[in-house]
LOMI-780398 format. One record per residue: x, y, z of N, C-alpha, C in turn; residue in one letter. Coordinates in steps of 0.001 Angstrom, whole numbers. Example, Ala and Ser with C-alpha at 12.3 -4.5 7.8 and 13.67 -1.06 7.14 Angstrom:
R       nxx       nyy       nzz      caxx      cayy      cazz       cxx       cyy       czz   type
R     13190     -5690      7800     12300     -4500      7800     13200     -3300      7800      a
R     12850     -2250      7080     13670     -1060      7140     12900        30      7870      s
//
This chain:
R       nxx       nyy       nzz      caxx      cayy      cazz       cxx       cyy       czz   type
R     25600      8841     -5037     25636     10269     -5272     25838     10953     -3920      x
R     26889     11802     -3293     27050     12257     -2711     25945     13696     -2621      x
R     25565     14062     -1242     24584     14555      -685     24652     16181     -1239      x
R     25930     16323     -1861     25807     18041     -2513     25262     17777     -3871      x
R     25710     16799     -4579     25121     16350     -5974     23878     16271     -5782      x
R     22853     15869     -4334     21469     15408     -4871     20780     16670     -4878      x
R     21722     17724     -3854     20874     19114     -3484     20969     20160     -4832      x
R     21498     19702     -6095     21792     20032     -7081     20694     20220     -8208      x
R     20105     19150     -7732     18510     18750     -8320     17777     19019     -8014      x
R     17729     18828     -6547     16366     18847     -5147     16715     20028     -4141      x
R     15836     21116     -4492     15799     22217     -3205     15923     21270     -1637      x
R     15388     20745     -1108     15570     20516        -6     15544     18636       116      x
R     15278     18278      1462     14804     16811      1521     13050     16636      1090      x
R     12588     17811      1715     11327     17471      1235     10899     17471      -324      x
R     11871     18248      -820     11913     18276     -2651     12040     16617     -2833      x
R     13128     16214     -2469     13753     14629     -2503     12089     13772     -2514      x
R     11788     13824     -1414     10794     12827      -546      9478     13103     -1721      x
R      9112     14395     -2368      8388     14237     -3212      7878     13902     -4592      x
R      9658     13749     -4988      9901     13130     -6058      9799     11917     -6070      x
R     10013     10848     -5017      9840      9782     -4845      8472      9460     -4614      x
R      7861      9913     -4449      6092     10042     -3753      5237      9807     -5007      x
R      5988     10687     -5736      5613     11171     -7266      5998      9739     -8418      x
R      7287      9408     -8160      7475      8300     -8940      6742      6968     -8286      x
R      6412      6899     -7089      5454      5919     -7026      4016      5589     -7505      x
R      3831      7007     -7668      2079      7108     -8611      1718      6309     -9136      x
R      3351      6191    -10205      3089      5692    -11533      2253      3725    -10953      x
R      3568      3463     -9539      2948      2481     -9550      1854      1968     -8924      x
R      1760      2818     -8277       427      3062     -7384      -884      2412     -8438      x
R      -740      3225    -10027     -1665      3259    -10654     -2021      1258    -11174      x
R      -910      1216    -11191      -884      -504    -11594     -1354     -1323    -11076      x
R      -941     -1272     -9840     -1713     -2038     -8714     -3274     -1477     -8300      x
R     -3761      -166     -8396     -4945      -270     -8707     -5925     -1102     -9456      x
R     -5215      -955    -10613     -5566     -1424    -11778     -6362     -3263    -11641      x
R     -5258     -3581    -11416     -5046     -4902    -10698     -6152     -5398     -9974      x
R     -6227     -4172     -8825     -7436     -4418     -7655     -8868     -3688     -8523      x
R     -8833     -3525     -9325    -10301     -3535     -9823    -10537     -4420    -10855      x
R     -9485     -5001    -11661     -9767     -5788    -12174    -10307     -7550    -11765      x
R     -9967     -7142    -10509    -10338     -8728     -9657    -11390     -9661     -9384      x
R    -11850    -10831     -9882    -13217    -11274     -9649    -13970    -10669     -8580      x
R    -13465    -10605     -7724    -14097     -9707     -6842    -13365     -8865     -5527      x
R    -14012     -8041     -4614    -13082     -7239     -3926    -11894     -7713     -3112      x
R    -12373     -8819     -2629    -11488     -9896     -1312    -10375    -10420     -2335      x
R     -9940    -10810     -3266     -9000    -11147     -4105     -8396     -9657     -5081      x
R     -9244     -8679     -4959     -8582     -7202     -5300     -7637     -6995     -4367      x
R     -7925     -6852     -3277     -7413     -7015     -1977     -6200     -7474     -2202      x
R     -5764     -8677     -2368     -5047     -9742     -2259     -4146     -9287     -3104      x
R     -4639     -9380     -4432     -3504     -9229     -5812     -2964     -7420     -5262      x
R     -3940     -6475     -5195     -2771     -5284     -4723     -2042     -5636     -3861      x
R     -2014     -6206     -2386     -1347     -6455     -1642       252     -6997     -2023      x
R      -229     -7963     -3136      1049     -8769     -3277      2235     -8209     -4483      x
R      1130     -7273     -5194      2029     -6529     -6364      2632     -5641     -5656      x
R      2497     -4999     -4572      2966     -3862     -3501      4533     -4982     -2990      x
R      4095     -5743     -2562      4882     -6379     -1909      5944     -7323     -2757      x
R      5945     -6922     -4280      6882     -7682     -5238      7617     -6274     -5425      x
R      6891     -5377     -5719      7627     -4585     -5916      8434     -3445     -5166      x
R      8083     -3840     -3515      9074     -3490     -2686      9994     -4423     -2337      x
R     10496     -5392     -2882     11067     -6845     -2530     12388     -6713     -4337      x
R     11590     -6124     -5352     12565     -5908     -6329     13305     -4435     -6513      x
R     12464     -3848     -5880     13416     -2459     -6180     14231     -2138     -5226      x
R     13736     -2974     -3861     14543     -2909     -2411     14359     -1419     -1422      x
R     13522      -986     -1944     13123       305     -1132     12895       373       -40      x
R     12556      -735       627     11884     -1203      1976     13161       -59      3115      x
R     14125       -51      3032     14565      1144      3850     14596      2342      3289      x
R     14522      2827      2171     14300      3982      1923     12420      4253      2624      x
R     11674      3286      2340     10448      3610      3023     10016      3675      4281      x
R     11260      2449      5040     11118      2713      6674     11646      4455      6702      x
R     12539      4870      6476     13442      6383      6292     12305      7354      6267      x
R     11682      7166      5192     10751      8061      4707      9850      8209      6290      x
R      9134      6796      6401      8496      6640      7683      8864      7600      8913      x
R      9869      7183      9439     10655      8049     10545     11061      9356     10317      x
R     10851      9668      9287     11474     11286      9334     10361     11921      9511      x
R      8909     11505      9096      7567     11955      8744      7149     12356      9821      x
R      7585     11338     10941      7674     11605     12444      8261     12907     13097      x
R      9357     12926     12176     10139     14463     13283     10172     15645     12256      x
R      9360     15281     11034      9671     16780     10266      7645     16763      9195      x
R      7128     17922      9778      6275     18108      9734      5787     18260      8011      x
R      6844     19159      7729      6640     19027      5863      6486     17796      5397      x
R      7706     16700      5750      7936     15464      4832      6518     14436      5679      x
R      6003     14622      7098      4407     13962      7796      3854     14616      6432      x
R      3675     16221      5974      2624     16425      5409      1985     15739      3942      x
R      3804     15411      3265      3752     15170      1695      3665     13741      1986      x
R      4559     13147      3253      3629     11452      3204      2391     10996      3177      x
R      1427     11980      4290        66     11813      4446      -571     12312      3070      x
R        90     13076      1869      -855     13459       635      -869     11986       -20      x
R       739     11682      -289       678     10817      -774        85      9059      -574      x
R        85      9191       420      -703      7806      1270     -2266      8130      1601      x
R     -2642      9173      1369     -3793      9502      1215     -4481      9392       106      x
R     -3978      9393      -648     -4480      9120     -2219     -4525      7606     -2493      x
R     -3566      6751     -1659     -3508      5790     -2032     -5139      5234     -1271      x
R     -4980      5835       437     -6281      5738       899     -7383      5617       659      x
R     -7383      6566        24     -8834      7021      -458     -9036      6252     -1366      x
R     -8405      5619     -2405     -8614      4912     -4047     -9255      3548     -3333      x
R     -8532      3054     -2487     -8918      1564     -1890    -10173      2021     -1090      x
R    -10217      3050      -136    -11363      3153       534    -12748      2930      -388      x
R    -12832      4136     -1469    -13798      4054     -2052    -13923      2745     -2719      x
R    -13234      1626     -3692    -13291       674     -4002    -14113      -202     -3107      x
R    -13629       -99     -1508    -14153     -1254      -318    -15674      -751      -199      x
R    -16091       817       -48    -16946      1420       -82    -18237      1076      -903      x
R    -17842      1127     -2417    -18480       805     -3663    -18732     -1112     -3197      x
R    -17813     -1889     -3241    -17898     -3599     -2662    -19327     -3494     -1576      x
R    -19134     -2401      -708    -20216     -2645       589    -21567     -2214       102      x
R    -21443     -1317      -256    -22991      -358     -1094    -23285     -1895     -2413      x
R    -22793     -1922     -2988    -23002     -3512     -3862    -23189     -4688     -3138      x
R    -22823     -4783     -2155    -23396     -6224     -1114    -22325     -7016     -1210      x
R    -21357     -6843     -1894    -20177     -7828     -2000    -19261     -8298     -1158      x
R    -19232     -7230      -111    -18716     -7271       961    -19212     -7090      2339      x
R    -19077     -7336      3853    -19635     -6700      4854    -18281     -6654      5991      x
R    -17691     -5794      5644    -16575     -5883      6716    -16764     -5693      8156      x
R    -15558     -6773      9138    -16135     -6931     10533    -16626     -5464     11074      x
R    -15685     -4199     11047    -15877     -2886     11683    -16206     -1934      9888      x
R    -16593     -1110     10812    -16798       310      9495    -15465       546      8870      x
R    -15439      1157      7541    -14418      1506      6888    -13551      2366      7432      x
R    -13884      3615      8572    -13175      3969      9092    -12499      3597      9871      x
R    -12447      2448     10530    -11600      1704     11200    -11079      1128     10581      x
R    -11731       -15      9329    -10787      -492      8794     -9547      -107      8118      x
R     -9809      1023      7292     -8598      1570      6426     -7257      1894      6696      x
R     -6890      2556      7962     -6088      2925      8719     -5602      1616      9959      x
R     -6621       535     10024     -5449      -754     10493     -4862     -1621      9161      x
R     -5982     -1263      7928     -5203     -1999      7151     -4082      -959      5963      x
R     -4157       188      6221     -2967       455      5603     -1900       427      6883      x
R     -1721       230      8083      -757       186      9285      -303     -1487      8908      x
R     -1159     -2174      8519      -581     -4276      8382       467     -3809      7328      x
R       399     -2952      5700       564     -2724      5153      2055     -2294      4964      x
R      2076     -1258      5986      3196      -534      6218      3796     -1357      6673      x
R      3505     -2155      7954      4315     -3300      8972      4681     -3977      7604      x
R      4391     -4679      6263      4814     -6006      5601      5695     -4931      4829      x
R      5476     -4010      4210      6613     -3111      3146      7496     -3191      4116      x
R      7645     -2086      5602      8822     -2121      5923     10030     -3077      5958      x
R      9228     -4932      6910      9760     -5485      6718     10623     -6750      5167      x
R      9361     -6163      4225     10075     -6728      2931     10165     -8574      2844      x
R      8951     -9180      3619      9344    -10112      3757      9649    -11189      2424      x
R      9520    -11102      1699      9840    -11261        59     11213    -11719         6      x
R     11758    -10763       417     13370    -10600       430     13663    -11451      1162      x
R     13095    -11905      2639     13451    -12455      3752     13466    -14122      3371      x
R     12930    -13910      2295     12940    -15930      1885     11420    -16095      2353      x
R     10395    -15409      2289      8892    -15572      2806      8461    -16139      1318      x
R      7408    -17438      1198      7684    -17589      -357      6496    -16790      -736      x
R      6025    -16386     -1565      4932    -15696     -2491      3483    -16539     -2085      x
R      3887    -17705     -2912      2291    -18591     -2462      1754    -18350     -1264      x
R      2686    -18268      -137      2078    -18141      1194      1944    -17100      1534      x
R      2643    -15504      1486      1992    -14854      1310       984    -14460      1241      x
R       682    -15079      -241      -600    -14423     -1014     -1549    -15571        88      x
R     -1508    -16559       294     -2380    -17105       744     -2709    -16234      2241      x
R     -1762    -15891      2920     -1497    -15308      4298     -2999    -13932      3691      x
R     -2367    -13419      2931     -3280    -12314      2712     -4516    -12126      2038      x
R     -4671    -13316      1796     -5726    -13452      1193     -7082    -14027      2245      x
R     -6493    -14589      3388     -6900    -14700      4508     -7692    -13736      5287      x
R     -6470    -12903      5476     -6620    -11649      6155     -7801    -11065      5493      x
R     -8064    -10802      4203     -8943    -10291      3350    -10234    -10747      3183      x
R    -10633    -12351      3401    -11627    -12503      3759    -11908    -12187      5107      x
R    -10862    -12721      6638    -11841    -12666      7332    -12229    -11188      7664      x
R    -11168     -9872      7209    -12189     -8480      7449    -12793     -7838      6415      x
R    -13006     -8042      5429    -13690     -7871      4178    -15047     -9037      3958      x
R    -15102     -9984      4698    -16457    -11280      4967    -17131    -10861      3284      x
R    -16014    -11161      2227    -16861    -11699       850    -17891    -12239      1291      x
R    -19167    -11763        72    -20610    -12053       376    -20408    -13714      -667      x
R    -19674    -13678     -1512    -19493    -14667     -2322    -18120    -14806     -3349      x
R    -17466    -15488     -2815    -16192    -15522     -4023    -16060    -15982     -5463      x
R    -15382    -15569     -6055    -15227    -15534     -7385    -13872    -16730     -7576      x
R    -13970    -17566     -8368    -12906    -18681     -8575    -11484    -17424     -9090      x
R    -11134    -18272     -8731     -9554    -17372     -9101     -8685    -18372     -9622      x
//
């Protein structure tokens, strides 16, 4: 679609950028889903991680999301509607890790405020690069991240999976 056709639809780029923000909700909500349904938090962890990472690997967005990334940088509207939207995502996992710690299920190495913001930054680093796509196989992956998830999440006790 040529760039007068999209402005046809979408008042501006930031109109654009929020429609897309918006259609991710939907999947946002799935992969929640997912991560609460999980024997326990350290494998919630894991399974969102990897449904994030199938489904930036099938729809191929991974440069429309680096894009998104870099513009967020030089245009203060489209920083603002990224940070709503990645904020929500924030907050859903925060409180989840939150609720895990207040329950004893978890004791992560640093406080949640540190953690959240290096682990949605690992996050961003694996979407951008899409390693899925790259021939990275899944099993290892998930194993890669499932790693990661115990050792800063230190499950008080795991659940067979």
């Amino acid at each position: 679609m040529s760039p007068g056709a999209l402005y046809r639809y979408f008042a501006s780029k930031e109109a654009i950028i929020e429609a897309i923000c918006e259609a991710d909700r939907k999947e946002d909500a799935k992969i929640f889903a997912a991560m609460l349904s999980a024997p326990d938090v350290a494998e919630g962890f894991t399974r969102a991680a990897m449904m994030h990472m199938r489904y930036i690997s099938e729809t191929g967005i991974a440069p429309l999301f680096a894009e998104m990334r870099a513009e967020s940088m030089r245009n203060e509207a489209v920083r603002l509607c990224r940070e709503r939207c990645m904020g929500e995502v924030e907050n859903a996992f925060y409180f989840h890790l939150k609720n895990g710690v207040e329950r004893g299920d978890i004791d992560p190495v640093v406080d949640l405020e540190t953690l959240m913001p290096a682990i949605m930054a690992i996050g961003e680093g694996l979407a951008v690069n899409d390693l899925l796509a790259k021939g990275v196989k899944e099993d290892q992956l998930a194993a890669f991240l499932r790693a990661i998830g115990d050792a800063v999440l230190r499950p008080k006790k795991r659940a067979a999976t």
